[in-house]
C-alpha angles and dihedrals in degrees: 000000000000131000117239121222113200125171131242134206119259124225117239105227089164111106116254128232095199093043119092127209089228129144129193116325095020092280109163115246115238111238103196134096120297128237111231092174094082089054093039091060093047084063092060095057103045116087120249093204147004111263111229094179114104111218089241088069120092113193111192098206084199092077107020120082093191138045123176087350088304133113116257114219118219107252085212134042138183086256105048084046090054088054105046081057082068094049108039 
């Protein structure tokens, strides 16, 4: 059995002069920093899920493992309490 070489094309990672950052139509790239801000705030805005709850229904999470087929976490524990008594 003998092993094979072959050789494999490198990637040029090195800039271009002849190359221009160009896109569709020949419009300039800019080439500052984007602003993500303006996509961050469009996340916050857009639902996650469809709610299937209906207004009319209170769900007391004390009492109710389960909400939506998910489990529901405490929002206080014997811990956390113990802590706000330092606090307070």
């Amino acid at each position: 059995m003998a092993t094979e070489l072959t050789t494999r094309p490198v990637l040029d990672l090195q800039p271009s002069q002849s190359r221009n950052l160009t896109v569709a139509g020949n419009r300039p790239v800019d080439p500052s920093a984007m602003q993500v801000s303006y996509t961050v705030s469009l996340a916050g805005i857009r639902p996650i899920m469809r709610n299937e709850v209906s207004s009319a229904q209170a769900i007391d999470f004390k009492t109710t493992a389960y909400h939506m087929n998910r489990p529901v976490a405490p929002n206080e524990t014997e811990d956390s309490t113990k802590m706000l008594e330092y606090l307070d």
